[in-house]
PyMOL Python script that loads the backbone (N, CA, C, O; Angstrom):
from pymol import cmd

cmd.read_pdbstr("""\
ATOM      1  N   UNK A   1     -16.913   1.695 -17.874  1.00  0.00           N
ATOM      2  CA  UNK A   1     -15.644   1.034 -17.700  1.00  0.00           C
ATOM      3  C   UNK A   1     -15.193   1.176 -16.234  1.00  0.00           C
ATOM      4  O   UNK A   1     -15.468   2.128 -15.502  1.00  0.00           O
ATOM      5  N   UNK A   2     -14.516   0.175 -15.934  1.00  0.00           N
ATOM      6  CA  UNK A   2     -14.464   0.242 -14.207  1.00  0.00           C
ATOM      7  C   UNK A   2     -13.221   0.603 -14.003  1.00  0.00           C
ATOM      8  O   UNK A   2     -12.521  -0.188 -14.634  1.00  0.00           O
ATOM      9  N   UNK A   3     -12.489   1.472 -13.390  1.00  0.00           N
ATOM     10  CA  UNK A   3     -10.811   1.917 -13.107  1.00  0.00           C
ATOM     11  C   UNK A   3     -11.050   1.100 -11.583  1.00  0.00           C
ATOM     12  O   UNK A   3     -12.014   0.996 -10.825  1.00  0.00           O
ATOM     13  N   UNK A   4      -9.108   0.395 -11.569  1.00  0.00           N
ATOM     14  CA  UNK A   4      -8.982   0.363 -10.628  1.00  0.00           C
ATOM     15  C   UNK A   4      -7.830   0.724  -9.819  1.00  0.00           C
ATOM     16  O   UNK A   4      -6.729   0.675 -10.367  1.00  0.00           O
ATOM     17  N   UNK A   5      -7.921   1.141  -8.393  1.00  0.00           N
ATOM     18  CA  UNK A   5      -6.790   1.937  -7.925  1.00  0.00           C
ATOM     19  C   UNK A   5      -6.313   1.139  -6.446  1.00  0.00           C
ATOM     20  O   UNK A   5      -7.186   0.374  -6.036  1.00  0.00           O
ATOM     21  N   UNK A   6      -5.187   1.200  -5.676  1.00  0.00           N
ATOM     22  CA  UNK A   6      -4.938   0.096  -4.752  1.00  0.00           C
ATOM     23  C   UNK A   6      -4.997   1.312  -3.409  1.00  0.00           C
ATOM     24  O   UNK A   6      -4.982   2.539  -3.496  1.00  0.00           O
ATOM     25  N   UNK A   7      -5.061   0.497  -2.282  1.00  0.00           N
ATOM     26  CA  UNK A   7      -4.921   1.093  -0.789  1.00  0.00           C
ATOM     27  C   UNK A   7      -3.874  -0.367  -0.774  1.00  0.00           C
ATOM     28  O   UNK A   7      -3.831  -1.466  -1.326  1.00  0.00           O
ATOM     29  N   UNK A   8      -2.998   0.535   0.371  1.00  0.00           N
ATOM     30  CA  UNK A   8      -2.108  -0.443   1.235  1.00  0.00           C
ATOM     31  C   UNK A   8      -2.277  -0.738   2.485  1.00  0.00           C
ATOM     32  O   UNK A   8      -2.570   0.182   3.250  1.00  0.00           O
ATOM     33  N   UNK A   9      -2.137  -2.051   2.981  1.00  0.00           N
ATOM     34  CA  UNK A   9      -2.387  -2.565   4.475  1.00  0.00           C
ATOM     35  C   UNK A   9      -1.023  -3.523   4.577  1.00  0.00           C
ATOM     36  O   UNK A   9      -0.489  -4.308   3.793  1.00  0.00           O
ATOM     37  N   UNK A  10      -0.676  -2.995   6.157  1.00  0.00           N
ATOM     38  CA  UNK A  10       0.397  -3.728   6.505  1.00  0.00           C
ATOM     39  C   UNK A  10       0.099  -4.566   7.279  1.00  0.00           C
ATOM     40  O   UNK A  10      -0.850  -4.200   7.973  1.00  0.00           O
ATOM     41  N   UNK A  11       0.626  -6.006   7.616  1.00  0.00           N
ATOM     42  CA  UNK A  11       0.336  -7.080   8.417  1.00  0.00           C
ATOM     43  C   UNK A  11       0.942  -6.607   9.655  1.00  0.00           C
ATOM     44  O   UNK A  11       0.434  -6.798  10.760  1.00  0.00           O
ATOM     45  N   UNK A  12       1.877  -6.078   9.483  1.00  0.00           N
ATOM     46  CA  UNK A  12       2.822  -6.089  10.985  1.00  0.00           C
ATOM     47  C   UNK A  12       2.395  -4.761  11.351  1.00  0.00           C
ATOM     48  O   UNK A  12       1.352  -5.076  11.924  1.00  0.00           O
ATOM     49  N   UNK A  13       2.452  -3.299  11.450  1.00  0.00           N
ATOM     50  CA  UNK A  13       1.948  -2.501  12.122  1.00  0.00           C
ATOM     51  C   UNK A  13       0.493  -1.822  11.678  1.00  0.00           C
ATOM     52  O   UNK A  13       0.350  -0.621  11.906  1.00  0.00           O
ATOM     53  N   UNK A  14      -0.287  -2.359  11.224  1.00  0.00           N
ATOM     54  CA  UNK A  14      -2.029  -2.421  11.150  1.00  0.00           C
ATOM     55  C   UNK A  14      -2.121  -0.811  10.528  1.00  0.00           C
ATOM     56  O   UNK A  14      -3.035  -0.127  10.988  1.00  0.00           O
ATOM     57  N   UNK A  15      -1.087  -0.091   9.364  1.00  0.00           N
ATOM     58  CA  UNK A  15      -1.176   0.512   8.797  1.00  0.00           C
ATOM     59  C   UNK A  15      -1.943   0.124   7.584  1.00  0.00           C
ATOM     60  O   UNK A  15      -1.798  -0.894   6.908  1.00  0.00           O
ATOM     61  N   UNK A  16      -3.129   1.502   7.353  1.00  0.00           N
ATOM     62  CA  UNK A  16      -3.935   1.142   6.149  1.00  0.00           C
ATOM     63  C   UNK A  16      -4.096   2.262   5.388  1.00  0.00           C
ATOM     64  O   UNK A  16      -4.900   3.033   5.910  1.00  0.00           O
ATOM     65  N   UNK A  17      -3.548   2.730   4.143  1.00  0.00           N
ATOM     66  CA  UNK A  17      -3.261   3.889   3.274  1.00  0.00           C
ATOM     67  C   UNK A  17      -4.671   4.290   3.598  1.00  0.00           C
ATOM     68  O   UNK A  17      -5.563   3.499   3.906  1.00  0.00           O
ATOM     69  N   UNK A  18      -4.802   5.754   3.488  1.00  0.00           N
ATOM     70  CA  UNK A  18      -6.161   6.436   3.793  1.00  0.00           C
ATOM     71  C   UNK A  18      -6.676   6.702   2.234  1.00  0.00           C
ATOM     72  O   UNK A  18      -7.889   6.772   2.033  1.00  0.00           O
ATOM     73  N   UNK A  19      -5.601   6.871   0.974  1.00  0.00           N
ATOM     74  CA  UNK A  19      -6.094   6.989  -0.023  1.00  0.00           C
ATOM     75  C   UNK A  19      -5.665   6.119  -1.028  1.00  0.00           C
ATOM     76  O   UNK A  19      -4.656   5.429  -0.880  1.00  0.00           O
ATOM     77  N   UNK A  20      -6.774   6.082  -2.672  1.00  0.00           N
ATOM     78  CA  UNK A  20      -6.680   5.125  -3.621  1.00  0.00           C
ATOM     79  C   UNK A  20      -6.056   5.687  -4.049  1.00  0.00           C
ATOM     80  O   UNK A  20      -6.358   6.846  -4.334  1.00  0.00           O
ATOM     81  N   UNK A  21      -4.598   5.054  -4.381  1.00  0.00           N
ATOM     82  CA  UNK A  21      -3.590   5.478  -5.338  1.00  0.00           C
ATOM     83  C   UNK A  21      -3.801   4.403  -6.694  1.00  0.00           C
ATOM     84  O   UNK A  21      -4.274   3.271  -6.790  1.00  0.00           O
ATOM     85  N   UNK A  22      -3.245   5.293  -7.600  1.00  0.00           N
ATOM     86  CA  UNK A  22      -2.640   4.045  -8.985  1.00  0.00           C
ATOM     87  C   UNK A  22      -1.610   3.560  -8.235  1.00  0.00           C
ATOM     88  O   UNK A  22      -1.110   3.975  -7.189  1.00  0.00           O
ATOM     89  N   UNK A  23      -1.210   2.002  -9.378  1.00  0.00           N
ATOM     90  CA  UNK A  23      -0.428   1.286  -8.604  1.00  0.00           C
ATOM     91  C   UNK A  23       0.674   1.748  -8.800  1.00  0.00           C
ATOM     92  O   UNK A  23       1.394   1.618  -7.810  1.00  0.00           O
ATOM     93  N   UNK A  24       1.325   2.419  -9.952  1.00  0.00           N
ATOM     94  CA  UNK A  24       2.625   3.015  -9.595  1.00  0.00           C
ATOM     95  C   UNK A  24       2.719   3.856  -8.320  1.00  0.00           C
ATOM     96  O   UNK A  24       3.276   3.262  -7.397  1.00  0.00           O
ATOM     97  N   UNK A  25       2.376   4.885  -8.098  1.00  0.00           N
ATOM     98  CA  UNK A  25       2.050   5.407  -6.619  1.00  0.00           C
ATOM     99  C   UNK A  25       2.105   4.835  -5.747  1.00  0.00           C
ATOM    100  O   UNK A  25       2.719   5.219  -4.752  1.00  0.00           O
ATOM    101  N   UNK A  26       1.282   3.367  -5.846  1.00  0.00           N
ATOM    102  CA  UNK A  26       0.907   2.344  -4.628  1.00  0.00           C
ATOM    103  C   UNK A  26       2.353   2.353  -4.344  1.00  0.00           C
ATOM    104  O   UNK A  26       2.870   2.914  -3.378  1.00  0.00           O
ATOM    105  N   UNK A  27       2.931   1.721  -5.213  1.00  0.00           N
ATOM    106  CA  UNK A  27       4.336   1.073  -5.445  1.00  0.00           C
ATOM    107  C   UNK A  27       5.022   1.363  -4.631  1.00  0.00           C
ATOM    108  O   UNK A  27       5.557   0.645  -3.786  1.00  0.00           O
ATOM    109  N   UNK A  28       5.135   3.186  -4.893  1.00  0.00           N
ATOM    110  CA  UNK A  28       6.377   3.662  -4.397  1.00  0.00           C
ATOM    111  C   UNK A  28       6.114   4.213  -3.267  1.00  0.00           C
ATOM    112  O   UNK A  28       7.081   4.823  -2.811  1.00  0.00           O
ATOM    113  N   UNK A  29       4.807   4.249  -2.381  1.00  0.00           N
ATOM    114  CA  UNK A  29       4.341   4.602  -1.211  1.00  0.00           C
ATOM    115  C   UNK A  29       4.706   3.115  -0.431  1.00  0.00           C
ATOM    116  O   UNK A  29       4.994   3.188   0.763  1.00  0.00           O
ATOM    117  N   UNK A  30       4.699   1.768  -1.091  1.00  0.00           N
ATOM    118  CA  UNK A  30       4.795   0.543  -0.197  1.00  0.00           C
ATOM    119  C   UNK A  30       6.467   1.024   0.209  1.00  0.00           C
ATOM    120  O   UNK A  30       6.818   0.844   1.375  1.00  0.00           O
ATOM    121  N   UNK A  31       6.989   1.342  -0.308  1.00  0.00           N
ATOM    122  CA  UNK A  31       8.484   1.561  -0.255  1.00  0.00           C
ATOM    123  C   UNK A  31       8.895   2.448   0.704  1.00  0.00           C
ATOM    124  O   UNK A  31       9.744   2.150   1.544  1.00  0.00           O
ATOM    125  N   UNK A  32       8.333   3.564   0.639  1.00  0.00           N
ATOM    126  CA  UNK A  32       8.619   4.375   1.317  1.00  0.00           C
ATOM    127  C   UNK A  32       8.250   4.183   2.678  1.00  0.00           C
ATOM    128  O   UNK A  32       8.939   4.781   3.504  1.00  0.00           O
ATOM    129  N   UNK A  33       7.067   3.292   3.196  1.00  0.00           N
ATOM    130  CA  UNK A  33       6.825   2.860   3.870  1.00  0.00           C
ATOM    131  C   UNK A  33       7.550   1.716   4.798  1.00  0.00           C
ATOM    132  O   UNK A  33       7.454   1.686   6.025  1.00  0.00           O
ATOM    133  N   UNK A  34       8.157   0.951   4.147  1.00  0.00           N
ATOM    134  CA  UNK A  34       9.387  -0.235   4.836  1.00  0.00           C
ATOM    135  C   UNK A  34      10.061   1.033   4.805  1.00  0.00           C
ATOM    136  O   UNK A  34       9.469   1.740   5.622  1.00  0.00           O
ATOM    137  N   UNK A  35      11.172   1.799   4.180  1.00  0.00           N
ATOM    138  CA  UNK A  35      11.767   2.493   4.910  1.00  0.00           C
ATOM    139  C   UNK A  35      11.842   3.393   5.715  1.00  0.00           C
ATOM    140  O   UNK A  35      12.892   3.971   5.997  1.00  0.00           O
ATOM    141  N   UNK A  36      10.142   3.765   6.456  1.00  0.00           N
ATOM    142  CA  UNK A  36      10.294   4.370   7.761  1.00  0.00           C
ATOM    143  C   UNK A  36      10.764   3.590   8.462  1.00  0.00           C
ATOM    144  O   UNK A  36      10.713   4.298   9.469  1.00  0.00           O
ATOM    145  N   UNK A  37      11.166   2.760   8.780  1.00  0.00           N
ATOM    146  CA  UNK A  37      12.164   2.233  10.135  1.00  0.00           C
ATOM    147  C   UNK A  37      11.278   1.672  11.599  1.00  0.00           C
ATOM    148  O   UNK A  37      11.466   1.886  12.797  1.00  0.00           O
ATOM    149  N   UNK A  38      10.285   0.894  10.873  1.00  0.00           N
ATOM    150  CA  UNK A  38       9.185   0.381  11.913  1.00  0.00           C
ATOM    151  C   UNK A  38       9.097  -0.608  12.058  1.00  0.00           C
ATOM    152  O   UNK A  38       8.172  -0.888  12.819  1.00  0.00           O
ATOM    153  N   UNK A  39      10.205  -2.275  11.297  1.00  0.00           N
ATOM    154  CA  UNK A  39      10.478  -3.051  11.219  1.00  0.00           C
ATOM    155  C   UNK A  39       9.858  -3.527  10.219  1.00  0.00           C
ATOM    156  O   UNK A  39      10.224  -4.663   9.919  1.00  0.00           O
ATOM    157  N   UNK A  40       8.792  -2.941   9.381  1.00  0.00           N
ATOM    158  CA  UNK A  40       8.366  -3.586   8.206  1.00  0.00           C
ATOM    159  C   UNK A  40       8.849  -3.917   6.884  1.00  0.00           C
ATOM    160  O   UNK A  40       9.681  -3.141   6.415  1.00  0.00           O
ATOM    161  N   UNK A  41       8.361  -5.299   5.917  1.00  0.00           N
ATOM    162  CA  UNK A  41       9.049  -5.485   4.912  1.00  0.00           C
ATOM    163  C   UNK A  41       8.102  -5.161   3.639  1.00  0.00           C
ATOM    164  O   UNK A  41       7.259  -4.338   3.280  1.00  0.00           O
ATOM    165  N   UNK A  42       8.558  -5.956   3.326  1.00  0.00           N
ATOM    166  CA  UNK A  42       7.777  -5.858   1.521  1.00  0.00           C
ATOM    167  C   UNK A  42       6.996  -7.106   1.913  1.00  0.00           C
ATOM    168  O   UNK A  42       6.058  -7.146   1.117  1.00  0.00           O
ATOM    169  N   UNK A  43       6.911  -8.206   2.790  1.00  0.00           N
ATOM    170  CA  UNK A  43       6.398  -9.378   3.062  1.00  0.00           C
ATOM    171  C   UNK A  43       5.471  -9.439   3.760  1.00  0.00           C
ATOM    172  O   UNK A  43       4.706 -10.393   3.899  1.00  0.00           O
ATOM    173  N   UNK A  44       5.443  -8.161   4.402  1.00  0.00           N
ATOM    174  CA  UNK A  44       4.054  -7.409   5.548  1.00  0.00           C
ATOM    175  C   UNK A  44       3.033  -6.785   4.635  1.00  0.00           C
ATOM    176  O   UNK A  44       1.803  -6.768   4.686  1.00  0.00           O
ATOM    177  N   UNK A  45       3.741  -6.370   3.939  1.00  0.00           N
ATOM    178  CA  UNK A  45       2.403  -5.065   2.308  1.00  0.00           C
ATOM    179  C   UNK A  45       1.863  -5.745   1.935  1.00  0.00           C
ATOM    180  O   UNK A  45       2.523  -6.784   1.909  1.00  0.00           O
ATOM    181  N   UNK A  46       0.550  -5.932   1.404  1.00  0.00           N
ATOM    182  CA  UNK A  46       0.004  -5.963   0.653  1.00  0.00           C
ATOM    183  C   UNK A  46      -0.621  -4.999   0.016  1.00  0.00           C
ATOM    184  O   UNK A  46      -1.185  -4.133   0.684  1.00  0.00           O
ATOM    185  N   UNK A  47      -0.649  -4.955  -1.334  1.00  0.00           N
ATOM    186  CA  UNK A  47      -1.614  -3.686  -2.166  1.00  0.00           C
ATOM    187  C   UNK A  47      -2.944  -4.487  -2.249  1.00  0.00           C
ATOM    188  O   UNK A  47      -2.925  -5.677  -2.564  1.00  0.00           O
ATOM    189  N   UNK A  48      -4.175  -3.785  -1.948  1.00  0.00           N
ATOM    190  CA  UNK A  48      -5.024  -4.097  -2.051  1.00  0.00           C
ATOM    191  C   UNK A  48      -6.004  -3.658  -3.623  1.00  0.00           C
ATOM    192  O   UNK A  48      -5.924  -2.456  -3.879  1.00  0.00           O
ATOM    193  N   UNK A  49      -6.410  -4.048  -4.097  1.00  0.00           N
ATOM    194  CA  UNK A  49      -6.792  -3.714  -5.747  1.00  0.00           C
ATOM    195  C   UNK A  49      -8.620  -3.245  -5.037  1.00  0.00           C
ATOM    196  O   UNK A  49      -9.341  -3.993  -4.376  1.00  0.00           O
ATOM    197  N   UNK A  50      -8.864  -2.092  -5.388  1.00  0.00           N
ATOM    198  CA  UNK A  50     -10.631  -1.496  -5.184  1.00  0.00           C
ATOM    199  C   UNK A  50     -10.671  -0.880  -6.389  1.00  0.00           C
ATOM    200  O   UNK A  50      -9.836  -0.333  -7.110  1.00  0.00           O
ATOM    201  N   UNK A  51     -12.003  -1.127  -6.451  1.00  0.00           N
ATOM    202  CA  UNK A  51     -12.547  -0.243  -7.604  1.00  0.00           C
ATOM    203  C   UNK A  51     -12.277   1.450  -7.555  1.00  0.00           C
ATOM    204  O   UNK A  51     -11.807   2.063  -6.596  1.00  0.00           O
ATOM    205  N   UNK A  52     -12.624   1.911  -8.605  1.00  0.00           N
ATOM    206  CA  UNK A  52     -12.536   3.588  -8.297  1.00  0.00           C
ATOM    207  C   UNK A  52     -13.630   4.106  -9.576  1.00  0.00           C
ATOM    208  O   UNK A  52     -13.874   5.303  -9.732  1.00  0.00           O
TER     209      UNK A  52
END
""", "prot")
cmd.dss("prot")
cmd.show_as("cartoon", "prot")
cmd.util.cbc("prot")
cmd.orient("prot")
């Protein structure tokens, strides 16, 4: 059976999560992420879906 877990990449500052989170995790790491204060949105994130 194949699990799958997400990394995040931002369009606007070329941030790329170093680890596979579940997507709840993903979730709340995309978040926490717009609110470091680096001008990024929720419109810059993408979660990326990889196998695990």
């Amino acid at each position: 059976m194949v699990g799958w877990s997400y990394i995040i990449v931002c369009r606007n500052c070329g941030y790329i999560s170093t680890e596979k989170l579940p997507e709840k995790e993903a979730k709340a790491q995309l978040h926490a992420h717009v609110a470091g204060g680096k001008g990024c949105t929720t419109g810059h994130i993408d979660l990326m879906k990889v196998r695990t």
